[in-house]
MMTF fields as JSON, N, C-alpha, C and O atoms, coordinates in Angstrom:
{
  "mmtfVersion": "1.0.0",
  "mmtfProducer": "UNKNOWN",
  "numBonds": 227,
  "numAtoms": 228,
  "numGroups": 57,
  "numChains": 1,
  "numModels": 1,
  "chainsPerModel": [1],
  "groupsPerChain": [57],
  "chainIdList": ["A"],
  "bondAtomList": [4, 2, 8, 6, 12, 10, 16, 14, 20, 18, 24, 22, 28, 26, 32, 30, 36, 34, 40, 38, 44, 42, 48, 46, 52, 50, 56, 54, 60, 58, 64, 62, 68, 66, 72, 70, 76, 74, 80, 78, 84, 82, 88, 86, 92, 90, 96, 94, 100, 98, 104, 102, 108, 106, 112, 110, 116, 114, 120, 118, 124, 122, 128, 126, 132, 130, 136, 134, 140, 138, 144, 142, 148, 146, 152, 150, 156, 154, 160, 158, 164, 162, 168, 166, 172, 170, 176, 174, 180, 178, 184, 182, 188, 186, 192, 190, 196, 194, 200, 198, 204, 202, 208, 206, 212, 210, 216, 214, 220, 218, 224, 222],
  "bondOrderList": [1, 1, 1, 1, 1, 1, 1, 1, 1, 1, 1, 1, 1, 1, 1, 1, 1, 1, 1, 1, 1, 1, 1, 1, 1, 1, 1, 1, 1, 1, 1, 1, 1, 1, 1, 1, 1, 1, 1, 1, 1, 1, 1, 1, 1, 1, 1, 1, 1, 1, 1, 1, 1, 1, 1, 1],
  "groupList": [{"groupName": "UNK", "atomNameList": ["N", "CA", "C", "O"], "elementList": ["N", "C", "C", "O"], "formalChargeList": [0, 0, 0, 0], "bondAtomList": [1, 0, 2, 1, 3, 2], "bondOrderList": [1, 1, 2], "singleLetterCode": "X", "chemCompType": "L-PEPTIDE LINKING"}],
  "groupTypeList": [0, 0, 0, 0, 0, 0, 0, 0, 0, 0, 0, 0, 0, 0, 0, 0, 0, 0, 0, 0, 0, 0, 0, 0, 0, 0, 0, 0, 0, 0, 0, 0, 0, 0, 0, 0, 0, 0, 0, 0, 0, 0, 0, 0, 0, 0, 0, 0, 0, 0, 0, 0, 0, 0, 0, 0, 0],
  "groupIdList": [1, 2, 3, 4, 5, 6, 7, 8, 9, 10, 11, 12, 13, 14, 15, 16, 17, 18, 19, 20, 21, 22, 23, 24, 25, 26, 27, 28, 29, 30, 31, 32, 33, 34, 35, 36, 37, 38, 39, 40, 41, 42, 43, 44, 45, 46, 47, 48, 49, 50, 51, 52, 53, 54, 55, 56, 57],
  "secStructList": [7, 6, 6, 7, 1, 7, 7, 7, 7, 7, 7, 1, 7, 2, 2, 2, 2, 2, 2, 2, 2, 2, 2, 2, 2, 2, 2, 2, 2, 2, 2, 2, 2, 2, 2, 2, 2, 2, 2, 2, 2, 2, 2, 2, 1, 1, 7, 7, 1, 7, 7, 1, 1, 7, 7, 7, 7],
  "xCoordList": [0.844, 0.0, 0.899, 1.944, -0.006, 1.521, 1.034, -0.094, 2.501, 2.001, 2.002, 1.636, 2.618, 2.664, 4.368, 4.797, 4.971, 6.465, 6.454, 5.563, 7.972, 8.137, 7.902, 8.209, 7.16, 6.707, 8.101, 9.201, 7.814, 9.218, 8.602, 7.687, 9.316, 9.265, 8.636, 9.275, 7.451, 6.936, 8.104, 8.478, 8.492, 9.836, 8.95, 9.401, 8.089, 7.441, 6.425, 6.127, 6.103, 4.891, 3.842, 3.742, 2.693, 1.279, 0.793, 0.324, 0.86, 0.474, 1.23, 0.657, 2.38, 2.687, 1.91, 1.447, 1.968, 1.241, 0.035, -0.173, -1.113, -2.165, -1.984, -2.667, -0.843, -1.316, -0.937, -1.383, 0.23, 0.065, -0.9, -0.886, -1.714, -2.729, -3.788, -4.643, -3.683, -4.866, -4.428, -5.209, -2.902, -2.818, -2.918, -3.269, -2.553, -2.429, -4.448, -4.561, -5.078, -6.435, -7.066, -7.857, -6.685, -7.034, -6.25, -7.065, -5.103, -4.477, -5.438, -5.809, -5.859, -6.969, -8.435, -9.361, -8.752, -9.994, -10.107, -11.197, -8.745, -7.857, -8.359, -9.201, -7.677, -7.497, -9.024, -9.193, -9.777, -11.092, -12.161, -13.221, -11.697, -12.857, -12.513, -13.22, -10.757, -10.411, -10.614, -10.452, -10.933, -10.636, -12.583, -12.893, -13.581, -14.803, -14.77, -14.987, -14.525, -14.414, -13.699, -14.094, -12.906, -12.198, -13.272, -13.26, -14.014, -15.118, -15.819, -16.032, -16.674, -17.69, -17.657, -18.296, -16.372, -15.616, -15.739, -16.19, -15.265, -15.378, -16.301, -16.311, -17.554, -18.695, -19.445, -20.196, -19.387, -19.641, -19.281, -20.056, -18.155, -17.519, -16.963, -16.088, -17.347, -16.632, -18.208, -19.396, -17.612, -18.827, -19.737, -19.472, -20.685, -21.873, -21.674, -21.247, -22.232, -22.576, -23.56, -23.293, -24.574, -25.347, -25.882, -26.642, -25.202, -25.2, -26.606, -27.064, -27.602, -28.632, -29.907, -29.556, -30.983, -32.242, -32.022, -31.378, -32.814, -32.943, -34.144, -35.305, -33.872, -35.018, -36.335, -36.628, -37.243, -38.869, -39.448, -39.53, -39.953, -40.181, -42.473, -42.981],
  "yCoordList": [-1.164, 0.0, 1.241, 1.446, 2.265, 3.609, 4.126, 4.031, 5.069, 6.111, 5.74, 6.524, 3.904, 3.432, 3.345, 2.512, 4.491, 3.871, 4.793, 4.909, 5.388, 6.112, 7.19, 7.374, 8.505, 9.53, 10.392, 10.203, 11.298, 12.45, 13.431, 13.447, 14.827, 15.752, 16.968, 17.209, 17.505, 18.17, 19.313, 20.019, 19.059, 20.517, 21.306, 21.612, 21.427, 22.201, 23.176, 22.948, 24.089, 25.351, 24.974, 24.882, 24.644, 24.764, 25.353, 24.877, 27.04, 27.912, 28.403, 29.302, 28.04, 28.558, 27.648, 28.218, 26.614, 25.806, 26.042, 26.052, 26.302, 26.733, 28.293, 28.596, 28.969, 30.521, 30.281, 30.919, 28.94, 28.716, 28.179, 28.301, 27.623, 26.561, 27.758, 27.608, 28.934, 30.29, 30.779, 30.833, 31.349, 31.736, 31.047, 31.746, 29.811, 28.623, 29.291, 29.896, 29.176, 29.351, 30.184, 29.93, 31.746, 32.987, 32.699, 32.915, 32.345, 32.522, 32.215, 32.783, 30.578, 30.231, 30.759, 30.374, 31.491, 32.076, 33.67, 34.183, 34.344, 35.535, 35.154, 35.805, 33.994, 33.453, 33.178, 33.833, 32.463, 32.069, 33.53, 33.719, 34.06, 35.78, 36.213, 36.748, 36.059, 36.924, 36.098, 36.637, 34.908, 34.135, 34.628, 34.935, 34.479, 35.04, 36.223, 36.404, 37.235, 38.876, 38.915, 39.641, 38.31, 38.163, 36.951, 36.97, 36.108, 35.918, 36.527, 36.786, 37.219, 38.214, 39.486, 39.84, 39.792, 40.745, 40.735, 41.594, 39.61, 38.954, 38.525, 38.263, 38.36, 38.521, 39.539, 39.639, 40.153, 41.766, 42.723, 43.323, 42.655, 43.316, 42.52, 42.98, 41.142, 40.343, 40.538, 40.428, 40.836, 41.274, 40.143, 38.978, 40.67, 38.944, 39.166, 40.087, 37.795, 36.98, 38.344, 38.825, 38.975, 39.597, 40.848, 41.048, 41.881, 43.134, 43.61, 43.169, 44.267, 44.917, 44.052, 43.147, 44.126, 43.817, 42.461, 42.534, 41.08, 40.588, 40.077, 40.353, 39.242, 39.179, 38.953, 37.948, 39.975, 39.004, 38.451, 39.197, 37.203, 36.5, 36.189, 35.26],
  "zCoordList": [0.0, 0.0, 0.0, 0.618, -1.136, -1.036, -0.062, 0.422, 0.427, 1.835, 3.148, 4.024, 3.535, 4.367, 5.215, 6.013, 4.67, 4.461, 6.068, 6.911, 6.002, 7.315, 6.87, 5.692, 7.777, 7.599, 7.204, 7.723, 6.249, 6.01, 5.638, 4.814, 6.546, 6.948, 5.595, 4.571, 5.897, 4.679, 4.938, 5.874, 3.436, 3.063, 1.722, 0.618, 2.053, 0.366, 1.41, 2.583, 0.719, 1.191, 0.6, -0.623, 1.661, 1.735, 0.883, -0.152, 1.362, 0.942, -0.206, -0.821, -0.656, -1.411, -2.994, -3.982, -2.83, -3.261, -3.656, -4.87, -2.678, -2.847, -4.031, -5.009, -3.435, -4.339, -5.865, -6.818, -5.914, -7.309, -8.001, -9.226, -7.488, -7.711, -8.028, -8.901, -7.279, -7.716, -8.755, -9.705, -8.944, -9.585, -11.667, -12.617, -11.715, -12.484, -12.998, -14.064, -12.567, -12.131, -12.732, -13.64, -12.123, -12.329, -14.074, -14.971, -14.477, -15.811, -16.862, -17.889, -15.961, -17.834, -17.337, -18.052, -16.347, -16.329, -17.097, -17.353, -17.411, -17.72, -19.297, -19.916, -19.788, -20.687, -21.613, -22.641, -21.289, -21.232, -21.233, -21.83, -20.681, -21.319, -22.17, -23.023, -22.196, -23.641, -24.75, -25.845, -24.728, -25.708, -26.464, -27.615, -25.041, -25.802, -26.211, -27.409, -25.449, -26.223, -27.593, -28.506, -27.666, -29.41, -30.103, -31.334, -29.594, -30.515, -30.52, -31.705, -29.724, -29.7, -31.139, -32.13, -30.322, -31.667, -32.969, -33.727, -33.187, -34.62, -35.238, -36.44, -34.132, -35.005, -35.149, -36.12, -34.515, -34.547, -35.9, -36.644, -35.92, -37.192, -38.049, -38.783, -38.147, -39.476, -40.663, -40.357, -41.955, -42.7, -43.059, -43.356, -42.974, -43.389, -45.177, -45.873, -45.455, -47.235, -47.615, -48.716, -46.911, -47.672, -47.185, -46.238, -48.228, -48.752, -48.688, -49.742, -48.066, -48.424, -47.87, -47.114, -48.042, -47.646, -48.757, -49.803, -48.178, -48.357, -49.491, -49.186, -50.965, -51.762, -51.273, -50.624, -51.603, -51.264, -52.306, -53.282, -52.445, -52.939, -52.898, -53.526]
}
């Protein structure tokens, strides 16, 4: 079974850990709005197939 061995001494930061783990986080949530606002964008001002009022038929 793992994890059963002799206990050794935590040498790493908790917290430091944790703030990377926010920060890692906050990046693709950063990432992830901008990625919609540049679609949003682009459909906004990318030109449509058709020019003018549409045929009535």
């Amino acid at each position: 079974m793992k994890g059963t061995g002799t206990p050794r001494p935590n040498t790493g930061s908790t917290a430091r850990d944790h703030l990377a783990n926010e920060r890692t986080y906050l990046a693709w949530l950063r990432t992830g709005i901008s990625v919609s606002s540049l679609g949003i964008a682009i459909a906004k001002f990318a030109p449509t197939a058709v020019s003018g009022p549409l045929p009535q038929e």
